[in-house]
DSSP file (Angstrom, degrees, kcal/mol; ACC not computed):
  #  RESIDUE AA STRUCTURE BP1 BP2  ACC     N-H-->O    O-->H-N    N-H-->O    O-->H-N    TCO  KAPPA ALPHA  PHI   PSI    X-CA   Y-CA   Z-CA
    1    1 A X              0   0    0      0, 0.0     2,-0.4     0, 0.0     5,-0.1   0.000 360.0 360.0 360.0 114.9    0.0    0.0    0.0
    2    2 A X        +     0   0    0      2,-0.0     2,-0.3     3,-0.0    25,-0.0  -0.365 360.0 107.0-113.7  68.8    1.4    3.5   -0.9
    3    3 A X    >   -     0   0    0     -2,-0.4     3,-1.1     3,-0.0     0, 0.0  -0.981  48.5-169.5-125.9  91.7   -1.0    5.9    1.0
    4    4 A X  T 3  S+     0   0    0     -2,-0.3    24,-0.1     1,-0.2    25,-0.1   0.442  84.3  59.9 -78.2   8.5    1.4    7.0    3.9
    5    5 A X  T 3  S+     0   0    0     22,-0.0     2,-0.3     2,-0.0    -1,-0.2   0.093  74.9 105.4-115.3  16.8   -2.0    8.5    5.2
    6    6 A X    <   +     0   0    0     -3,-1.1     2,-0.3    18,-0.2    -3,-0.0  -0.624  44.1 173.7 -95.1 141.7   -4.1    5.7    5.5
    7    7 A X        +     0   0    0     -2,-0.3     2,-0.3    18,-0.1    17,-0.2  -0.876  36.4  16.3-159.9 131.7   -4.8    4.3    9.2
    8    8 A X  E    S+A   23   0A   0     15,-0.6    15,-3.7    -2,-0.3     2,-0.3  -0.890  93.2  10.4 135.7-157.9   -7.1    1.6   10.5
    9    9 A X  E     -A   22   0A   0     -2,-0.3    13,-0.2    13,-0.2     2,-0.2  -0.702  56.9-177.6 -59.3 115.3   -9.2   -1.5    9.3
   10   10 A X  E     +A   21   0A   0     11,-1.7    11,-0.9    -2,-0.3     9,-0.1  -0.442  40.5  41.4-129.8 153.9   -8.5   -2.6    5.7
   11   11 A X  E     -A   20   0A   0      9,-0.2     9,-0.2    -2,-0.2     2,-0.2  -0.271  50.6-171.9 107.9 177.8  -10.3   -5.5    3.9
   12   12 A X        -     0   0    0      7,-1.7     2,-0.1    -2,-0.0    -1,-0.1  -0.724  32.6 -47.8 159.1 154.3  -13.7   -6.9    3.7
   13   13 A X        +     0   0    0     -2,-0.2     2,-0.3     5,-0.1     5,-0.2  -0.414  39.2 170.1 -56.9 127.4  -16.1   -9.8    2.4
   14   14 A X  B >   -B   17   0A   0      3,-3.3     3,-4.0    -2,-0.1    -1,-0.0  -0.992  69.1 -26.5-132.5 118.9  -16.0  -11.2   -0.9
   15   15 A X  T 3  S-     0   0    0     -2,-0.3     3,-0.1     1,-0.3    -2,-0.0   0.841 127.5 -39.4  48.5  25.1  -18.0  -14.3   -1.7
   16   16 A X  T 3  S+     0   0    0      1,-0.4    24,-2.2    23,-0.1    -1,-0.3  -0.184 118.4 108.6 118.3 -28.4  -18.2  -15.8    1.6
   17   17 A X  E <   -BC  14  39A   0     -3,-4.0    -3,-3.3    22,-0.2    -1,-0.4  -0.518  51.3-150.7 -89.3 158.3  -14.3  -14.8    2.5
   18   18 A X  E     + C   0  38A   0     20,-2.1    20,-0.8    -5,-0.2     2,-0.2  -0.773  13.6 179.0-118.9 154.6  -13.1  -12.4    4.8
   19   19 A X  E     + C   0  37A   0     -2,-0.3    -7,-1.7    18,-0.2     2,-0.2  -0.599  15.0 159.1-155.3  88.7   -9.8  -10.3    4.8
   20   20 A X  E     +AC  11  36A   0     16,-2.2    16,-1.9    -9,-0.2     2,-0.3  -0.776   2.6 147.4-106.5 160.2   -9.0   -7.6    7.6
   21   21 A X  E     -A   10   0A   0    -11,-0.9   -11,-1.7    -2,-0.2     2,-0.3  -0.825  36.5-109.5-178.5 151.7   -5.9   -6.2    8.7
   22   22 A X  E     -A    9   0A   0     -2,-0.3     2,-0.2    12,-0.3   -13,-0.2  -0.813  17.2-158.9-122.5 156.1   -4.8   -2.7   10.2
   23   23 A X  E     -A    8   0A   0    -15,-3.7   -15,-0.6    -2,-0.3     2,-0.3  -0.565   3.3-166.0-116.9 131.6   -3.1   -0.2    9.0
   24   24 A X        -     0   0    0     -2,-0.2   -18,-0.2     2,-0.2     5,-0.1  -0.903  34.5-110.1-133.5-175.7   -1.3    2.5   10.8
   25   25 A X        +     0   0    0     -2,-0.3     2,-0.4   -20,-0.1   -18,-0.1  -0.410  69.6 125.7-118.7  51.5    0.0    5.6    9.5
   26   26 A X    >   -     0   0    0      1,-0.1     3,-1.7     0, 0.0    -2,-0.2  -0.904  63.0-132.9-111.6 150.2    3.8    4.9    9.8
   27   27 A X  T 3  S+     0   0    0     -2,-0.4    -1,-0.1     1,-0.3   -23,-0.1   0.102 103.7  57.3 -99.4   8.7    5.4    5.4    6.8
   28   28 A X  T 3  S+     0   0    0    -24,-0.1    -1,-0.3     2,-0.0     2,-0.1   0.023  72.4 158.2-123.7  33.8    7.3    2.1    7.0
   29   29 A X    <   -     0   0    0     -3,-1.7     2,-0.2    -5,-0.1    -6,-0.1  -0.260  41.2-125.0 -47.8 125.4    4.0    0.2    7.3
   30   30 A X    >   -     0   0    0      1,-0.1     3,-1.0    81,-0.1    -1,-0.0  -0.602  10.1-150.7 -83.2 134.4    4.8   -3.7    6.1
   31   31 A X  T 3  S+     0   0    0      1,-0.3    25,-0.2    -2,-0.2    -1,-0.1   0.588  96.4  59.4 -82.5 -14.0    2.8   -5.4    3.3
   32   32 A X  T 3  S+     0   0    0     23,-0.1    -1,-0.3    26,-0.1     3,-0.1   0.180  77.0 144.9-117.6  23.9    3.3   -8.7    4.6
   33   33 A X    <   -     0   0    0     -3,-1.0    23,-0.5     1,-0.1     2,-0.2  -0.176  63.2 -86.8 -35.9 164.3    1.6   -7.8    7.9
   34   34 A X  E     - D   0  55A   0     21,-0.2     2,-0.4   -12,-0.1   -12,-0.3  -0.471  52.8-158.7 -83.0 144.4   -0.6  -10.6    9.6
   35   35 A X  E     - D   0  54A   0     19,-3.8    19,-3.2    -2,-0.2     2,-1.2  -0.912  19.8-120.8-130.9 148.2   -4.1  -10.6    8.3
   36   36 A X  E     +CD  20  53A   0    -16,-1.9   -16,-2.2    -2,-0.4    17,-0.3  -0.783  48.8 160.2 -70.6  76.6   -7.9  -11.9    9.4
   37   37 A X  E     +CD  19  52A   0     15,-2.2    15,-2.3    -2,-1.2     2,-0.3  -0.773   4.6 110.1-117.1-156.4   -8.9  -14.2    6.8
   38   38 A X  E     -CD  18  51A   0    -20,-0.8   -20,-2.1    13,-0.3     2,-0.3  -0.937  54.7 -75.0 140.0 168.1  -11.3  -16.8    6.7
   39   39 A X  E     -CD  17  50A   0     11,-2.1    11,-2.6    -2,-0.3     2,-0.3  -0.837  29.8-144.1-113.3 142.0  -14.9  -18.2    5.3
   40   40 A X        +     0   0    0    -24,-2.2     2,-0.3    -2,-0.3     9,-0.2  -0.814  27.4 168.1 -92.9 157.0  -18.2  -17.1    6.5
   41   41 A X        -     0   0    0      7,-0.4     7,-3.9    -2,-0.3     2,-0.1  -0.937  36.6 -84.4-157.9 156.4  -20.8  -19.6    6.6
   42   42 A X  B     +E   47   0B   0     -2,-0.3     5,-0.2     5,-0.2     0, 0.0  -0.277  37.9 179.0 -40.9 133.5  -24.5  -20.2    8.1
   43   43 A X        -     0   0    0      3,-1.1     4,-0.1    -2,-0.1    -1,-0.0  -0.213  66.2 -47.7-154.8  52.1  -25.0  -21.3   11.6
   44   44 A X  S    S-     0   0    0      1,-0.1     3,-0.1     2,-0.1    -2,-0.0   0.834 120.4 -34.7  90.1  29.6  -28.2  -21.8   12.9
   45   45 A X  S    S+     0   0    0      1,-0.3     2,-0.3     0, 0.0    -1,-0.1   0.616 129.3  77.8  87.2  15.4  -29.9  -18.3   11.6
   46   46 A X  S    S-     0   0    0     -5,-0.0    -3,-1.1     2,-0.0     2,-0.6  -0.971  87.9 -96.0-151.4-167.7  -26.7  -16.6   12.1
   47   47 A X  B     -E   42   0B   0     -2,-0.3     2,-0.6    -5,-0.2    -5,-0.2  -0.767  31.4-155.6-101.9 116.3  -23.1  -16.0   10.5
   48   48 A X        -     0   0    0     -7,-3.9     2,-1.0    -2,-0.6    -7,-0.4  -0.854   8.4-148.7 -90.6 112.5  -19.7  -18.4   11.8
   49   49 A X        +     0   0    0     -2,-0.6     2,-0.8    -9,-0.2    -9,-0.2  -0.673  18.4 177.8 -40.6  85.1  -16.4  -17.0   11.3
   50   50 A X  E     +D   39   0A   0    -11,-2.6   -11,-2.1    -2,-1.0     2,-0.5  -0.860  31.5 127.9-111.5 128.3  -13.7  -19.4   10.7
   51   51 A X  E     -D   38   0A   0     -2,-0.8     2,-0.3   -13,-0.3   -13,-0.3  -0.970  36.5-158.1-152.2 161.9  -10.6  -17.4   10.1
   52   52 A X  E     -D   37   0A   0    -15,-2.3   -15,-2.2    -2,-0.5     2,-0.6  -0.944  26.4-112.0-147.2 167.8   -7.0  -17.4   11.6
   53   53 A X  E     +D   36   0A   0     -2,-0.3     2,-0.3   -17,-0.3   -17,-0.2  -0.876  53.3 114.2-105.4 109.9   -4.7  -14.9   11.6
   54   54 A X  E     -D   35   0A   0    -19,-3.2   -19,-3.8    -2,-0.6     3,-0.1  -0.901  59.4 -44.4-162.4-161.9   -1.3  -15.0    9.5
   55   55 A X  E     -D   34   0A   0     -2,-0.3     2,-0.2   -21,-0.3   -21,-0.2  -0.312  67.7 -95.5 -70.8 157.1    1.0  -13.7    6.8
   56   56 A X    >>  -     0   0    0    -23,-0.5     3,-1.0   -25,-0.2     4,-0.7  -0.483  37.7-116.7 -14.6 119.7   -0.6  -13.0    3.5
   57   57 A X  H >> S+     0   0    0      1,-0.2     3,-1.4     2,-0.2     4,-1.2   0.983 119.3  57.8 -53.9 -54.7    0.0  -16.4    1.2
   58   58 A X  H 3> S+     0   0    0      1,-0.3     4,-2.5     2,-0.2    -1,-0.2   0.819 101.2  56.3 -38.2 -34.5    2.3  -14.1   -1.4
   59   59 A X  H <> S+     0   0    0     -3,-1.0     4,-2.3     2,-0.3    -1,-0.3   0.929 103.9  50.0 -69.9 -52.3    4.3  -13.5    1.9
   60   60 A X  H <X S+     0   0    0     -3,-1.4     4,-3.6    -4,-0.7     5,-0.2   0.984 119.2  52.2 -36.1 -66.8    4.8  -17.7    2.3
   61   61 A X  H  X S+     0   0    0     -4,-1.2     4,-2.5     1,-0.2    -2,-0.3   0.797 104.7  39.2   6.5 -87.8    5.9  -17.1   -1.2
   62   62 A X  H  X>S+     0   0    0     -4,-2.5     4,-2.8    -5,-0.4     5,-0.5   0.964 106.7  58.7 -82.0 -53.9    8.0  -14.9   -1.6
   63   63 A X  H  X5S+     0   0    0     -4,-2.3     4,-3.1    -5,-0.2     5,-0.2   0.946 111.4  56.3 -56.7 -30.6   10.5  -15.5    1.6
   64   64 A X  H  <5S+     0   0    0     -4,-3.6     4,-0.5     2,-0.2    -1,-0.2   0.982 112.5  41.5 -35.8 -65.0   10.8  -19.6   -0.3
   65   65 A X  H  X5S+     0   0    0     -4,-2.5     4,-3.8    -5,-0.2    -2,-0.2   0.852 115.8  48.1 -35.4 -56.1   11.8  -18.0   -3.2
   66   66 A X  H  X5S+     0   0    0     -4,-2.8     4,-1.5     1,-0.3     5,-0.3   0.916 118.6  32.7 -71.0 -34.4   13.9  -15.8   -1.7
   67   67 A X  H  <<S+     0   0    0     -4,-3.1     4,-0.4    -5,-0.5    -1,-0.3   0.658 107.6  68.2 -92.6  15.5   16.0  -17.8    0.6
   68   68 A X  H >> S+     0   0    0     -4,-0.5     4,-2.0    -5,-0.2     3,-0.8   0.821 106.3  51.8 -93.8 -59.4   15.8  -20.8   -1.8
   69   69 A X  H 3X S+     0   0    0     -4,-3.8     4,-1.5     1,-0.2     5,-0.3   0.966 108.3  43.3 -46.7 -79.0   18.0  -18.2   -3.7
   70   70 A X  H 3X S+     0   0    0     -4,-1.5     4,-2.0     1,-0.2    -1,-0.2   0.654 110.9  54.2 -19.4 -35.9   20.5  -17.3   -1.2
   71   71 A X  H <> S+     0   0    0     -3,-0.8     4,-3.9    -4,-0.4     5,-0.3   0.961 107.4  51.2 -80.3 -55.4   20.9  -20.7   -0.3
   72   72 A X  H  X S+     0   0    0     -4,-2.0     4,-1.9     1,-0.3     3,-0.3   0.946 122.4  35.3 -20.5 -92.2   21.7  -21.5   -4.4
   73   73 A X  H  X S+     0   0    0     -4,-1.5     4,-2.0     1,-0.3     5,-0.4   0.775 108.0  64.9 -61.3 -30.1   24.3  -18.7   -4.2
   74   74 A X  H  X S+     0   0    0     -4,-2.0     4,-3.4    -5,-0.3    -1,-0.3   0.977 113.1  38.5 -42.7 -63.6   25.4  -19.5   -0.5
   75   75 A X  H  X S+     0   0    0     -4,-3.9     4,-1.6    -3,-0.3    -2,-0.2   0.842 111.5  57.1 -83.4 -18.0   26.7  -22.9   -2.0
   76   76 A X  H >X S+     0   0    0     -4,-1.9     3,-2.0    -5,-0.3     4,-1.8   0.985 106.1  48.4 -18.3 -88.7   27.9  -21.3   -5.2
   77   77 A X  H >X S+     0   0    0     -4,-2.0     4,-1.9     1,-0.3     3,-0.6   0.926 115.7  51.0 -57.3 -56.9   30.2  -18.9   -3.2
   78   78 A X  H 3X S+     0   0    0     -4,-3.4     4,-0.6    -5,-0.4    -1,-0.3   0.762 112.0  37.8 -69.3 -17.6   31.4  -22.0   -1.3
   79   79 A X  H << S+     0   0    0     -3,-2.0    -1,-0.2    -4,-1.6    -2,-0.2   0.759 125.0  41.2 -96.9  -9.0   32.2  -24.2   -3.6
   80   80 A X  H X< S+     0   0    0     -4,-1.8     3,-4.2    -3,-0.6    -2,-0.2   0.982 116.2  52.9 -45.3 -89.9   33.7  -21.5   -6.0
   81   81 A X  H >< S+     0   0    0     -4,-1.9     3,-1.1     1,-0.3    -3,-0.2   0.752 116.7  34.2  -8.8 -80.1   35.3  -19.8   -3.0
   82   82 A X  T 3< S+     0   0    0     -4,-0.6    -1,-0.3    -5,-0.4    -2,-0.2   0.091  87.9  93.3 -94.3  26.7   37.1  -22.7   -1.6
   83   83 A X  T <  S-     0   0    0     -3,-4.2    -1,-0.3     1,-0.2    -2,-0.2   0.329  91.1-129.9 -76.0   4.4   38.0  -24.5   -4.7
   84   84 A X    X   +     0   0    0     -3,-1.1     3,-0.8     1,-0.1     2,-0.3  -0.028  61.9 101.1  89.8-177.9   41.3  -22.6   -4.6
   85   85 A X  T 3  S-     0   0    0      1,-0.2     3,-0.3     2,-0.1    -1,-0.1  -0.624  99.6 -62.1  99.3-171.4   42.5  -20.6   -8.0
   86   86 A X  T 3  S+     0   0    0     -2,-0.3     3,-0.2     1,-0.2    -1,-0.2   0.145 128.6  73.3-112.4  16.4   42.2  -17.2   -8.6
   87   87 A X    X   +     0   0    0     -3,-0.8     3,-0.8    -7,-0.1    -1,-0.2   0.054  68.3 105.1-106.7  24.7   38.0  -17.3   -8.3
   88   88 A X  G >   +     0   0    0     -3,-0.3     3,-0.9     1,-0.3    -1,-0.1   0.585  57.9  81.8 -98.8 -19.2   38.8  -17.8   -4.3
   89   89 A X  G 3>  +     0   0    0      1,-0.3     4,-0.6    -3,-0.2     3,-0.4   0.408  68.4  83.4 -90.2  21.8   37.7  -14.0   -3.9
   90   90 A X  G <4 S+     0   0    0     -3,-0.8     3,-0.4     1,-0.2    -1,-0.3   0.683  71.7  74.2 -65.9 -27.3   34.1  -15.0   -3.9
   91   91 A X  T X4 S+     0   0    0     -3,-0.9     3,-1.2     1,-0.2     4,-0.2   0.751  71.7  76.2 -54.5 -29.8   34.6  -15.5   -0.8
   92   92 A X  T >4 S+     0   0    0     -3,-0.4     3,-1.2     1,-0.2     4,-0.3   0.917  98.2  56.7 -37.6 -57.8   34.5  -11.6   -0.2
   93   93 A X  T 3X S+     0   0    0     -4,-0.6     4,-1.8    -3,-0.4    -1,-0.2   0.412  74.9  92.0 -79.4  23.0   30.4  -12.1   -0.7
   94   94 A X  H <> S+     0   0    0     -3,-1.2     4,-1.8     1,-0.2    -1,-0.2   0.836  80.7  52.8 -72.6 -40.8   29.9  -14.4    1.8
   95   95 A X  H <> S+     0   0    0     -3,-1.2     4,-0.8    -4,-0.2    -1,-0.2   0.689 109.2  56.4 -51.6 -32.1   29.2  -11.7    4.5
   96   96 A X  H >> S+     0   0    0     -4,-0.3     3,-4.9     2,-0.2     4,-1.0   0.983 102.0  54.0 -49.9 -82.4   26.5  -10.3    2.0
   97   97 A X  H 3X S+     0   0    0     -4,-1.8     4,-1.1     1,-0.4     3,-0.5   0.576 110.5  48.6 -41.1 -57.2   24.8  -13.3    1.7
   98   98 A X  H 3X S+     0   0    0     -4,-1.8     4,-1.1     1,-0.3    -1,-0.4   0.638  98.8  52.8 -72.7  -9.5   24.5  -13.5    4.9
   99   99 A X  H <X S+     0   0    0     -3,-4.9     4,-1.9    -4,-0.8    -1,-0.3   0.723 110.6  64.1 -95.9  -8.3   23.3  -10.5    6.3
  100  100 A X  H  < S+     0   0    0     -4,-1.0    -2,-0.2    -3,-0.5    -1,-0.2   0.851 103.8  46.3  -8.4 -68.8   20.6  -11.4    3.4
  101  101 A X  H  X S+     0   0    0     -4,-1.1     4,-0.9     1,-0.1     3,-0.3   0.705 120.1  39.9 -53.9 -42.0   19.8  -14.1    5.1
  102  102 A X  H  X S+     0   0    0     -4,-1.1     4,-2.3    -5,-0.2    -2,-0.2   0.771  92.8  73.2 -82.1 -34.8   19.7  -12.2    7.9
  103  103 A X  H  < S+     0   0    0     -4,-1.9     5,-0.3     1,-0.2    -1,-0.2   0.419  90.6  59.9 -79.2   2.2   18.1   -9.0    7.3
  104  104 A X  H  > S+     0   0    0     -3,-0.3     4,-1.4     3,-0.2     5,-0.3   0.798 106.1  52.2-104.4 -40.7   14.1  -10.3    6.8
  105  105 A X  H  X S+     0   0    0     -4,-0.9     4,-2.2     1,-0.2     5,-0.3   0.991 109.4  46.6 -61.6 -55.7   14.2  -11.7   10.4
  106  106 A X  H  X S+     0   0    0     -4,-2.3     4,-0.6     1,-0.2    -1,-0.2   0.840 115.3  45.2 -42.0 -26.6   15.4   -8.4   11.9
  107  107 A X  H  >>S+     0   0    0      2,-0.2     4,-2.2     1,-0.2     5,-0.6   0.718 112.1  53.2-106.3 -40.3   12.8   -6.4   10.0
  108  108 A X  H  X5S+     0   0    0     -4,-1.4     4,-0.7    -5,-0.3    -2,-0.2   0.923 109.3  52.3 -65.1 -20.2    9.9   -9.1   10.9
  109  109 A X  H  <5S+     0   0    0     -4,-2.2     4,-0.2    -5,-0.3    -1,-0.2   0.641 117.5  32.2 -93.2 -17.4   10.8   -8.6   14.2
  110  110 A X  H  <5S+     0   0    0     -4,-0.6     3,-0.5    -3,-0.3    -2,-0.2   0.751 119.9  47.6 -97.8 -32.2   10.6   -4.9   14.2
  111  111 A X  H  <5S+     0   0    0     -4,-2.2     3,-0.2     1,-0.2    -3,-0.1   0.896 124.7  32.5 -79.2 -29.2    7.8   -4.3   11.7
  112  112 A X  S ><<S+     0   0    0     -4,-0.7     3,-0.6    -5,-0.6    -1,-0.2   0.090  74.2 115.9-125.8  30.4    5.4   -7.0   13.5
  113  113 A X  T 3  S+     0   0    0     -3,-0.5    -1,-0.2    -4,-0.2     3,-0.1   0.480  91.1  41.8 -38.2 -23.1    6.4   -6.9   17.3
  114  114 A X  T >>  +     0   0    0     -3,-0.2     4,-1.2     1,-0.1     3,-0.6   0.013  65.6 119.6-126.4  25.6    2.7   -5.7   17.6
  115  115 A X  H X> S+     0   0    0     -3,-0.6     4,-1.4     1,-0.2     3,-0.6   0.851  72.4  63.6 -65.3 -54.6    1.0   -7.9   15.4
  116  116 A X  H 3> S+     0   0    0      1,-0.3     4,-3.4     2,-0.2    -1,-0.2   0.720 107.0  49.8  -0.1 -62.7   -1.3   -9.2   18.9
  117  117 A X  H <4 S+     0   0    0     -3,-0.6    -1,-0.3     2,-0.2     4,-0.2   0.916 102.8  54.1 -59.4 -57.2   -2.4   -5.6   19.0
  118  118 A X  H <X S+     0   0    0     -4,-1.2     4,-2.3    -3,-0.6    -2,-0.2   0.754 113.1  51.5 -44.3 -44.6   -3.5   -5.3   15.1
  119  119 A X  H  X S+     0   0    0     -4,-1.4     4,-2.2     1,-0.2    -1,-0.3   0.985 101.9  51.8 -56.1 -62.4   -5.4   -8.2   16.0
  120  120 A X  H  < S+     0   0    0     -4,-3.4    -2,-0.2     2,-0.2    -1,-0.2   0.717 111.8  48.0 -13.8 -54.0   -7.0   -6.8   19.0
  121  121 A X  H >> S+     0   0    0     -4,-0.2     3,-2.7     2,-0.2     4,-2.6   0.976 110.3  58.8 -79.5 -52.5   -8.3   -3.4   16.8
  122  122 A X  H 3X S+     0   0    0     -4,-2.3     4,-3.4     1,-0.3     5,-0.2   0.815 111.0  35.1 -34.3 -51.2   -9.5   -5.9   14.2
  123  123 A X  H 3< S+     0   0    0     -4,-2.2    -1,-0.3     2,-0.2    -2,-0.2   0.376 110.2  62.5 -96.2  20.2  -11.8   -7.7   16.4
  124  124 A X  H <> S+     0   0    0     -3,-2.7     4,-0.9    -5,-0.2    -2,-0.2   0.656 109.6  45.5 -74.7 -61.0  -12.7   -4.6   18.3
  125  125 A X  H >X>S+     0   0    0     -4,-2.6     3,-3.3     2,-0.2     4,-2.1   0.972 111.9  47.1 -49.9 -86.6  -14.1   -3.4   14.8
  126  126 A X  I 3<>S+     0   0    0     -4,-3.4     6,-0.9     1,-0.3     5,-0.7   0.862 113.9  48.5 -44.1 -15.2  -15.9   -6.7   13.9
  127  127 A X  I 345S+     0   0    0     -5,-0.2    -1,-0.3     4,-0.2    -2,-0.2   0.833 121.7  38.8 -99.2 -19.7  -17.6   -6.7   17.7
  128  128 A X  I <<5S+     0   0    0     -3,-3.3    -2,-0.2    -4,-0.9    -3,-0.1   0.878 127.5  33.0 -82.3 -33.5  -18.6   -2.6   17.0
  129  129 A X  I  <5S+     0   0    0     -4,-2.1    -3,-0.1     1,-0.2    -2,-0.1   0.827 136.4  19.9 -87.5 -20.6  -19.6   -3.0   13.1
  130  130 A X  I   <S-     0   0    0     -5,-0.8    -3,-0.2     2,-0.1    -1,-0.2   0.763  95.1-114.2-124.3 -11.4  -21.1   -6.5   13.1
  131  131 A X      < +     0   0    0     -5,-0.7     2,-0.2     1,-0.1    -4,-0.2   0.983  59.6 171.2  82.3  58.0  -22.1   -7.6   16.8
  132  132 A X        -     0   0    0     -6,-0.9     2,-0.3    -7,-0.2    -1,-0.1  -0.549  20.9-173.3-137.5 150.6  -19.5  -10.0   16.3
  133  133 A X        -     0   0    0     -2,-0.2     2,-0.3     2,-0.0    -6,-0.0  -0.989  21.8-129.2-157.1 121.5  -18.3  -12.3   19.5
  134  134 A X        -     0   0    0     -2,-0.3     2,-0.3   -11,-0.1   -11,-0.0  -0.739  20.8-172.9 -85.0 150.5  -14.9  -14.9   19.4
  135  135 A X        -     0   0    0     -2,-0.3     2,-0.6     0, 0.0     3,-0.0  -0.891  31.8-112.4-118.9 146.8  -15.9  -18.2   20.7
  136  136 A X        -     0   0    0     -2,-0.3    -2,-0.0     1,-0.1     0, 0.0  -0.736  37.9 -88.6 -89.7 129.8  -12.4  -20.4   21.0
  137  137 A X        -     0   0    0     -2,-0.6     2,-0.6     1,-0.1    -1,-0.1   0.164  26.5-140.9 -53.9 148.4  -11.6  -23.4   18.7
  138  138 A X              0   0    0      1,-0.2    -1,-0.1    -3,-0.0    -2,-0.0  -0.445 360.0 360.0-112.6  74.6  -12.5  -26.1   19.5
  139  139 A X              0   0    0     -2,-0.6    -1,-0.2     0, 0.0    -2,-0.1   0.563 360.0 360.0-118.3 360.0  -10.0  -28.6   18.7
């Protein structure tokens, strides 16, 4: 999203699914925040919620890809690197790689320390807009 002036409850029902997630108005807001989704269905003359709260799929996605890469060029460097020769300064990017590796935990860990909360306003919203009440699973 690149509205640095957007803040709140995002989302909505389509076709029986749900999608919420909040928004603040910091200007390093994360795309791959944790989201409400979930099915509605019929229940006895009212509406069930089955939803959980996580990443965005794309977000599953993308971090495969990406460290599926790293890992590619992580053994690349090393078998380059330490095959001797004059290709031995591959070894130089090895520190890259890792703070590669390294740099998506540090930034999940800052951007979505407060993910618990986001949740909170979400179902704060659905219990003012929809009369909306969590019951806990029961599994």
């Amino acid at each position: 999203m690149l509205w640095p002036f957007s803040n709140g409850i995002k989302g909505g029902v389509w076709f029986g699914r749900l999608r919420f997630s909040h928004t603040s108005c910091w200007y390093f807001d994360s795309n791959v925040k944790p989201i409400l989704a979930g099915r509605l269905s019929d229940a006895l003359g009212s509406c069930e919620i089955r939803a959980r709260f996580r990443a965005p799929i794309f977000a599953y996605v993308f971090f495969a890809v990406w460290y599926l890469g790293l890992l590619v060029m992580l053994i690349s460097a090393l078998v380059v690197g330490l095959s001797g020769g004059e290709n031995s300064v591959v070894l130089l990017f090895l520190p890259f790689i890792l703070i590669f590796f390294l740099a998506p935990v540090g930034m999940h860990y800052l951007l979505h320390r407060n993910a618990e909360d986001d949740l909170e306003r979400i179902l704060e919203f659905l219990n003012r807009e929809a009369d909306f009440s969590v019951v806990p699973n029961q599994f």
